[in-house]
Structures are given as structure tokens and as C-alpha cells.
C-alpha positions as CSV (number, residue, x, y, z in Angstrom):
1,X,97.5,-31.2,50.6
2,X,100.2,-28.4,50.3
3,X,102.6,-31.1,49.1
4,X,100.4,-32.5,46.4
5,X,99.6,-28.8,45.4
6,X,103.3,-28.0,45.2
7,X,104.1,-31.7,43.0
8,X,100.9,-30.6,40.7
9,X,102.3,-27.5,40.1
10,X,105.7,-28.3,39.4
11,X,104.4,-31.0,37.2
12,X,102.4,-28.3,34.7
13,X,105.5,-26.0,35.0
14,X,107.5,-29.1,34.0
15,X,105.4,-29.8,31.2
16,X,104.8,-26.5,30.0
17,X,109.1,-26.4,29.6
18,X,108.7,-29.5,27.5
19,X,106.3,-27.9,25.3
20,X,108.1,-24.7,24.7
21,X,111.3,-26.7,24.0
22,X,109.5,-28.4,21.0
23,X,108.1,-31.5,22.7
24,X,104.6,-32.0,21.9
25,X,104.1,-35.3,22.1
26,X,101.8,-35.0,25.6
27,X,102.6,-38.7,26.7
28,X,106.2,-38.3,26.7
29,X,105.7,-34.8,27.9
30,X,103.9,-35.9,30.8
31,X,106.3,-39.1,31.4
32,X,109.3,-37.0,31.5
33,X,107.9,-34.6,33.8
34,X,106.5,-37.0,36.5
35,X,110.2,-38.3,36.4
36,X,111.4,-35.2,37.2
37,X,108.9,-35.2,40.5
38,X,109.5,-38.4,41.8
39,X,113.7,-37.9,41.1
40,X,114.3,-34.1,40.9
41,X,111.7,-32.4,42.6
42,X,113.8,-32.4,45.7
43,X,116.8,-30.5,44.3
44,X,114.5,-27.6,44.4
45,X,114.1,-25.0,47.5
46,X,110.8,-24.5,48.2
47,X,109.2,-21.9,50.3
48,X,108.2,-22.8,53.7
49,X,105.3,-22.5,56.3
50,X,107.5,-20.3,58.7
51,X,108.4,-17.7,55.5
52,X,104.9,-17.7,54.3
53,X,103.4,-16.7,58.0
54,X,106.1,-13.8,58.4
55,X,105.3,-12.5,54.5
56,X,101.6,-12.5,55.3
57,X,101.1,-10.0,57.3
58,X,102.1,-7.2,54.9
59,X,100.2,-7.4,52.6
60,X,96.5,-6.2,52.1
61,X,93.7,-6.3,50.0
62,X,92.1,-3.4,48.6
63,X,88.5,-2.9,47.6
64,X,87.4,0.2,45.7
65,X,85.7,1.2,42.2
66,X,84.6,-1.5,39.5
67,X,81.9,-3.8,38.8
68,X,80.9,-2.1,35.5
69,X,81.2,-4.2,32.1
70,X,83.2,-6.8,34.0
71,X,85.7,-4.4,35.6
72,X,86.7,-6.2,38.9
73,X,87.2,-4.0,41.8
74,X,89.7,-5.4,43.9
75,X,93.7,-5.5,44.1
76,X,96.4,-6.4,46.2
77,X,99.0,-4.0,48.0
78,X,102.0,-4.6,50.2
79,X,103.0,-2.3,53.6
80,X,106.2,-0.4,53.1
81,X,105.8,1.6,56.2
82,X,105.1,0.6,60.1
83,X,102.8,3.9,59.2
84,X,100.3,2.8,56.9
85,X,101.9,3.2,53.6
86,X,100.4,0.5,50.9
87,X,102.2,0.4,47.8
88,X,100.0,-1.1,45.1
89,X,99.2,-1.4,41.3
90,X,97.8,2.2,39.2
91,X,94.6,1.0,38.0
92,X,90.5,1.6,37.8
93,X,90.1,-0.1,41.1
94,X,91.6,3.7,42.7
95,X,89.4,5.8,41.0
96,X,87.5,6.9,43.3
97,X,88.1,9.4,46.4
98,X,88.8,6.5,49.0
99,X,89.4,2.7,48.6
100,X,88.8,0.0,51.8
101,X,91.6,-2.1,52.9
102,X,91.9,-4.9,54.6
103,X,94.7,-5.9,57.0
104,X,95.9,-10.0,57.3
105,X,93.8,-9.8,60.6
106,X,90.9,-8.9,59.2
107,X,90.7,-4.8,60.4
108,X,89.3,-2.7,57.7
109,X,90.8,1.1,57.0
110,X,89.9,4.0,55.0
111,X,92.4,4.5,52.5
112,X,93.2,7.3,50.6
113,X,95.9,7.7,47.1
114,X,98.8,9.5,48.4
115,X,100.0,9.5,45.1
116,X,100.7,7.6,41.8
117,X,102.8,7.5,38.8
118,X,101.2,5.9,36.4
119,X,104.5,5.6,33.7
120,X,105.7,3.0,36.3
121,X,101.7,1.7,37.3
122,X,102.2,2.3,41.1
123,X,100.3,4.0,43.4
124,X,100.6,4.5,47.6
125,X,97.8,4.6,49.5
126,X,97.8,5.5,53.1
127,X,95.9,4.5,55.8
128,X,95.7,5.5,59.3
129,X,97.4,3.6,61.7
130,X,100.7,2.9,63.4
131,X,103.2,-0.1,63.9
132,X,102.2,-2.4,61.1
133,X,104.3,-5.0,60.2
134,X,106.3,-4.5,56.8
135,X,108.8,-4.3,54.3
136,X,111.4,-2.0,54.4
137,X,112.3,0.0,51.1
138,X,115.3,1.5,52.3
139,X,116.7,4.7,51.0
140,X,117.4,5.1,47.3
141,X,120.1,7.9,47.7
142,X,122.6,5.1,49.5
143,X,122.0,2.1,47.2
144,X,119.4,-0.4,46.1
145,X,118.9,-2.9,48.7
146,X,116.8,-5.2,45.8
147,X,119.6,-5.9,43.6
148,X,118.0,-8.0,40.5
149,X,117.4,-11.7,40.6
150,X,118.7,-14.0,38.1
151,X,116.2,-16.2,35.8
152,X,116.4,-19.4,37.1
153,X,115.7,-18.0,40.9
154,X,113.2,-20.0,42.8
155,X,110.1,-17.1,43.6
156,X,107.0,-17.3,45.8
157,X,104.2,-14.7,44.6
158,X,101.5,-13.6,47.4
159,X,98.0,-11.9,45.6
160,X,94.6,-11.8,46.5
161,X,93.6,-13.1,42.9
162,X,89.6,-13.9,42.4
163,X,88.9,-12.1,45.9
164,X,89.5,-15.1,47.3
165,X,90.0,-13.1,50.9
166,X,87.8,-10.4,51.6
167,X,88.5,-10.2,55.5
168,X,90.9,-12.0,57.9
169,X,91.7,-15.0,55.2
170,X,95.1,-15.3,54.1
171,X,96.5,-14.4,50.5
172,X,96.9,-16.7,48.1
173,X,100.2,-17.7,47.5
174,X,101.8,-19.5,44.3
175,X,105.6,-20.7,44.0
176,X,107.1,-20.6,40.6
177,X,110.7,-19.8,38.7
178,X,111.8,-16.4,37.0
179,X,112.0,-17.6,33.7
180,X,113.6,-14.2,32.4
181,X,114.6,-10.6,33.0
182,X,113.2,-8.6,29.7
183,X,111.1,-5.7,28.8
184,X,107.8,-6.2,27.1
185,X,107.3,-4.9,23.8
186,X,106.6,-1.4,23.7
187,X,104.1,-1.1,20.6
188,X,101.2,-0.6,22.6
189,X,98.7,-3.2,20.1
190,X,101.3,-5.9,21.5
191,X,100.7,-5.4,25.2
192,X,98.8,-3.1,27.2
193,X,101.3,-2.0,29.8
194,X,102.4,1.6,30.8
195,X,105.4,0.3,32.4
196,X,108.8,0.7,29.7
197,X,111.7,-1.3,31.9
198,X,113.2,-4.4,32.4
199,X,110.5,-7.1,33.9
200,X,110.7,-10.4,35.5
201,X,109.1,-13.1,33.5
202,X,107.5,-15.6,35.9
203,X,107.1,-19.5,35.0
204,X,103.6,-19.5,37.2
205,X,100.4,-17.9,36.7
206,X,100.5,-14.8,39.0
207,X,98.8,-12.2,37.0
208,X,94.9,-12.9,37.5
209,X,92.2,-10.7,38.7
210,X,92.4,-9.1,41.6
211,X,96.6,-9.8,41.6
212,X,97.9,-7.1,40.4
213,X,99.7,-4.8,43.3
214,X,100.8,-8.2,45.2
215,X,104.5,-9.3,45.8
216,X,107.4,-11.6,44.4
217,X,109.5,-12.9,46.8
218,X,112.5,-14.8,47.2
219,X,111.9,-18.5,49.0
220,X,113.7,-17.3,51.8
221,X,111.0,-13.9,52.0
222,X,113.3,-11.0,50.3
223,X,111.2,-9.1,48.6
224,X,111.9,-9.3,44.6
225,X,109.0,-7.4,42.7
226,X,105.5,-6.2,42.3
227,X,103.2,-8.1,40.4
228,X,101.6,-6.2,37.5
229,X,98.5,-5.9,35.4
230,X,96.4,-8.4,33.2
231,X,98.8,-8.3,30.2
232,X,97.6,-10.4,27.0
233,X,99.6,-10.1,23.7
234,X,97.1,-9.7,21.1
235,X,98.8,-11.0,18.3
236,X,99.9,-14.2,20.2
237,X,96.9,-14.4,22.3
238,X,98.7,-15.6,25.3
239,X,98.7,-14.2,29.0
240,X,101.9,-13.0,30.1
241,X,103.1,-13.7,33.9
242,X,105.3,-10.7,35.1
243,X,106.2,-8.2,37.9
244,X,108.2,-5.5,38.2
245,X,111.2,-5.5,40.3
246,X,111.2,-3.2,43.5
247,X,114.6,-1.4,41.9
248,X,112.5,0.3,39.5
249,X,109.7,1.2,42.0
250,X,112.0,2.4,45.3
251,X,112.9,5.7,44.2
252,X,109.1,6.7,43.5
253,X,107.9,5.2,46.5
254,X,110.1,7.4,49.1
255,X,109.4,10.1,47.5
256,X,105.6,10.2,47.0
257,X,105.7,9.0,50.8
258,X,108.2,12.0,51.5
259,X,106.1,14.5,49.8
260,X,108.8,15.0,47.0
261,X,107.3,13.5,44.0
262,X,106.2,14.9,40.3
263,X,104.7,12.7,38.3
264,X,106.1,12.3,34.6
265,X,103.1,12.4,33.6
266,X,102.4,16.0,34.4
267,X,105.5,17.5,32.0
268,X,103.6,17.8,29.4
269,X,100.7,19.7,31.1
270,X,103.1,22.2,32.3
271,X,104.2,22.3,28.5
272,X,100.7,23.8,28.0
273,X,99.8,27.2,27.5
274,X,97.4,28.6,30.3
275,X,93.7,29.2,29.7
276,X,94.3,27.2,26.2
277,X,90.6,26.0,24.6
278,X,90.5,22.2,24.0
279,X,90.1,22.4,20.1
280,X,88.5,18.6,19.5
281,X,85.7,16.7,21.6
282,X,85.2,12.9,20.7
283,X,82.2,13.4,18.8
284,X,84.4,15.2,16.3
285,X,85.9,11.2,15.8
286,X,82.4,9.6,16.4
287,X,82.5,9.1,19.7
288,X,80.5,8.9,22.7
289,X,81.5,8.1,25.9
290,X,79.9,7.2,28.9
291,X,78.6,10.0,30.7
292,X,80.8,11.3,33.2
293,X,79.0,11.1,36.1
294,X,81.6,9.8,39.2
295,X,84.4,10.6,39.7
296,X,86.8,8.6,36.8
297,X,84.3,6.7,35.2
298,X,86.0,4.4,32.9
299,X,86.8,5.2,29.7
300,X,84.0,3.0,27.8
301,X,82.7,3.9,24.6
302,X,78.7,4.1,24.7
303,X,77.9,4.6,21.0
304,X,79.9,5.3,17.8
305,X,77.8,8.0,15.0
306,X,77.1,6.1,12.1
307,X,79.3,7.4,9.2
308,X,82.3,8.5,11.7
309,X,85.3,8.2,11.1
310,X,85.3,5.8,14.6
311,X,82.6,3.7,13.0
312,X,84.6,3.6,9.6
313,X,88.0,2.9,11.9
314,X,86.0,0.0,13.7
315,X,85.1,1.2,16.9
316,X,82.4,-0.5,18.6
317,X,80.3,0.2,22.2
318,X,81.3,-0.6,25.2
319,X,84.8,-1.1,23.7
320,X,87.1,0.6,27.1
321,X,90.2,3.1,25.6
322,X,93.4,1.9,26.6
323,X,95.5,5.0,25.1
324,X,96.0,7.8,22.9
325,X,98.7,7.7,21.6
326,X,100.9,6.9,24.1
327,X,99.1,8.2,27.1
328,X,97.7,5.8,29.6
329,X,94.0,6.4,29.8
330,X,92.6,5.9,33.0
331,X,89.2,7.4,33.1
332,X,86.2,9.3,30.5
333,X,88.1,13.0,31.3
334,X,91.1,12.0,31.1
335,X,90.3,10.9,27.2
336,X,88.5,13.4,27.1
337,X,91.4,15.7,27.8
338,X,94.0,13.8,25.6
339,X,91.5,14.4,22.6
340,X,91.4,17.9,23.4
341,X,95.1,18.5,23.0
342,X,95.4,17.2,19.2
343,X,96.5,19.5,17.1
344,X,94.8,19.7,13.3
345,X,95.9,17.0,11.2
346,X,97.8,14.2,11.0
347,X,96.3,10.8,13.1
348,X,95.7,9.5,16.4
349,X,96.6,5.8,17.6
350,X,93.8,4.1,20.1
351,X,94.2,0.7,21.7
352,X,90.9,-0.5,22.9
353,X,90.1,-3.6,25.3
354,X,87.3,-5.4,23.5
355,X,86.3,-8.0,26.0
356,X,89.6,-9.9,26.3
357,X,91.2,-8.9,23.2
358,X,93.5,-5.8,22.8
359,X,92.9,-3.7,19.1
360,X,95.3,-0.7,17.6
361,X,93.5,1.8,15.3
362,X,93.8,5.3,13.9
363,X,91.8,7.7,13.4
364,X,92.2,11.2,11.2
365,X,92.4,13.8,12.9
366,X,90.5,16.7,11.4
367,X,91.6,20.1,10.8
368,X,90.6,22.9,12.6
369,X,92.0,26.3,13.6
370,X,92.4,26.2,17.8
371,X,90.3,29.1,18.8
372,X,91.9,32.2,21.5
373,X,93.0,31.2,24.4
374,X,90.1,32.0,27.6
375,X,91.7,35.2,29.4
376,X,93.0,34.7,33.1
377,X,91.2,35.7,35.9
């Protein structure tokens, strides 16, 4: 069965080649490819049962907040610590004070978010426990120990995508090729991702639900990159397969697990004067939000006021903010708070997720005089 998996998915890889190199004639397509099964398929290293049992037991599925408007609430981490420490994807599914995760064996912890840095869309979460099988991130200070794999390289990719485990069941695993080293687009409309370096491309569907925060790896079980988010292009409408390799991510990890971190995205807070009144709320657009009543609640629109400039822009309900600007938004107060920073005039760039579909829009900004700063205490 594993054998016939692995021919069927070379097969679609092989025919999905074809079609990007201009062939769309599907019976020739399809010829060529199973000729490349029954003569190549061979020539290619392939991942094997003994790798796959040694990778399993680092990573771990993580449970935690979602279920509202079609949010799922699970991801996928990976053990960079004998101590507990979970490395994993920045997203919705750790907004909340403490996540559960799940061990290959089926024991359930408490975790809590050591820390996160959203610009790169990682997070740590620890647990509590001791002499857990994992990967070793080495120390950034003497060298990267992940130098960058070439497009061409033969990867396996390890996710708990769909929730298909939920205790002691294994992770799914998927073998594919990198297919290139690039960075995504950085105009937000094109892609929602927070992440601005170099990613690998994968030839294999790895980012689904419930994927994001699993693994590349080598066929041989070195450790290659983390896979990210749900990325669509919305002008393209196509789903993008990528992770991000562990070079970019190292540096971050020790130090949140050391203690030493800052995230970027606190420099501009510090930029901010102290006591300073926010000088716009979203209703001042046309917007209403959800109320605000756990802690993150996702940034979903509840109703637009007719004759707004959020109605005018397009805005709809239950349409979920993306960014402002160029801020990753991540829950109600923290659009909340962006708003409040405008300053009079000018406009304001939203990217929305309307069901599957990413949308750019601007909205005026209207001008007001920022009242006196709220005396210190």
C-alpha cells in the first residue's frame, strides 16, 4: 500500500511537471508520466520506514483556540529541546493562555507560548517534561548547522494536516521535491504571509489544515524547514506549497528559549510616546468587530454602518482582517490597536480573508486632531 501511495504520487507530481512545461494534452501527459514510473521511478531516493520511525517522535500536535467561522484549531510543532521546547507555526490556534499537546505516544501536556515572533510566523511553546526525543538546533553564534538545500533535493514533510491524529497516531507524512528556493511576493493582496525571506518551494501538497508548524526533511531525516501557513495567491488563485528553512528560524529559537529575545514587532511600540490617547476606533471607518470577549478573539468583522467609508470600500461581515498596513493582525485588539495609531489623513491598506479568497482595500483615513496625552501615574 505505501508503494502504490508513493507510485500515485510521483505519478501526479510527474504530470503536474508536464503541465507546467506546456503539455496539456492529458493523454500524453499521463503516458509519459507512467513511463517515467515503470522506467525512472527507481533513480529516485525515497524515504524509508527506519527514517520515518526515528523522525516521528518529535513532533507533536497541538490543539488550542478555533472553531469559529471555519477557523481550524489545530497545528503541528516539532521538539527542539530534550526539555519540552516545541517550535511551531504563529497563528490563531495560540491565542489563547494555554494550548494541549500531544506527544507521538499519545501523552497529553499543558502548553504554554514561551514566545513568538510573528515577522518570521514562529512561536515556542513549552511543556513540562524532561528527556524528549528531538532535534537539535545548535548554536547560531558558531555556524548554521542547516545550510540550504538545493531545488531538485528529494524532501519528506511530516504534519498533522486534517487532524488526522488526535492521540498516539502517527503524523502524516508526504514525500515530494524542492522545486525552488524564492521569496514570495511581498504585496500583501498577493499572499498573505508575514514571513519576508527566501522559502522553499515544495512540489507536494504540504500546506493544508492543521500543517502548518510541521517539518521538512531530508530523505535521510536532516531537518530542512518548517512548513508554513495556508498561502493562496489571489490573483492566480492557486495554493502555494512552502516552508521555511530552519537557517532563518535558529537564531530566534535559542533565544526566545534562552530568555534573550525582542520581538521586532515591539520597535515601534517603544517608538510611542507614553500615556498617548488612541485617536481613531473602527467605527470611525465603519467598522464593527466582534466583541472582544476572550482573550484574542479573531479579528472578524461583525457589521459594516451603512454609508461608511468600509461599506463604500467593500467590506462585508464576517470578512477576518489580515493587516493594516503591513502589520500582521492576529486578533480584535490588536486591530483595534493598529487603528488607534493612524495619524489624520492619508489611507490605510486592509487585506481581508473572505472565505478562501484574499482582498486589498483602502480606506481614508479621516482627519482629526490627537487629543493630550493621559498623565502618568
Amino acid at each position: 500500500m505505501k508503494h502504490h501511495a508513493l507510485h500515485l504520487q510521483k505519478l501526479l507530481q510527474t504530470n503536474a511537471w508536464f503541465s507546467r512545461s506546456g503539455i496539456h494534452r492529458p493523454g500524453l501527459a499521463w503516458l509519459m508520466s507512467i513511463c517515467f514510473l515503470l522506467c525512472g521511478s527507481q533513480l529516485l531516493p525515497a524515504a524509508d520506514d527506519e527514517m520515518i520511525a526515528e523522525v516521528q517522535p518529535k513532533l507533536v500536535k497541538i490543539f488550542g483556540a478555533g472553531g469559529l467561522r471555519n477557523l481550524y484549531s489545530y497545528n503541528t510543532g516539532f521538539l527542539i529541546s530534550s526539555e519540552g521546547h516545541i517550535a511551531t507555526i504563529w497563528n490563531h490556534v495560540l491565542d489563547q493562555n494555554a494550548v494541549t499537546v500531544i506527544l507521538h505516544d499519545g501523552r497529553r501536556y499543558e502548553g504554554k507560548v514561551l514566545g513568538a515572533e510573528p515577522g518570521l510566523d514562529l512561536a515556542i511553546v513549552k511543556i513540562d517534561e524532561t528527556q524528549l526525543e528531538h532535534f537539535e538546533i545548535g548554536d547560531p553564534s558558531s555556524g548554521s548547522p542547516f545550510p540550504l538545500a538545493a531545488p531538485g533535493t528529494r524532501i519528506v514533510a511530516f504534519s498533522n494536516m486534517f487532524k488526522v491524529a488526535t492521540g498516539d497516531e502517527p503524523v502524516s507524512v508526504i514525500q515530494g521535491v524542492i522545486a525552488a528556493r524564492t521569496k514570495l511576493p511581498t504585496r500583501r493582496g498577493a499572499y498573505e504571509s508575514s514571513f519576508p525571506g527566501e522559502v522553499y518551494v515544495i512540489d507536494a501538497i504540504t500546506n493544508n489544515p492543521g500543517a502548518g508548524g510541521g517539518i521538512v526533511t531530508t530523505v535521510d531525516g536532516r531537518l530542512l524547514g518548517m512548513i508554513g501557513k495556508e498561502v493562496k495567491n489571489a490573483d492566480l488563485n492557486t495554493w502555494v506549497n512552502y516552508a521555511i528553512p530552519i537557517s532563518h528560524l535558529q537564531q530566534a529559537m535559542t533565544e526566545i528559549m534562552t530568555g534573550n529575545f525582542r520581538s521586532s514587532k515591539n520597535t515601534d511600540d517603544d517608538k510611542k510616546p507614553a500615556g498617548q490617547v488612541p485617536l481613531f476606533h473602527s467605527t470611525d471607518f465603519g467598522i464593527v468587530m466582534l466583541p472582544n470577549v476572550v482573550p484574542r478573539t479573531p479579528a472578524y468583522v461583525d457589521r459594516i454602518l451603512p454609508g461608511s467609508a468600509a461599506e463604500v470600500a467593500g467590506l462585508k461581515p464576517n470578512d477576518l482582517i489580515l493587516f493594516v498596513g503591513d502589520e500582521l493582525i492576529q486578533s480584535c485588539g490588536e486591530f483595534l490597536d493598529q487603528i488607534g495609531r493612524l495619524e489624520s489623513g492619508g489611507k490605510v491598506k486592509l487585506i481581508v480573508r473572505r472565505e478562501n479568497v484574499l482582498i486589498t482595500t483602502e480606506l481614508p483615513i479621516p482627519r482629526k486632531s490627537r487629543p493630550p496625552a493621559k498623565p502618568l501615574r
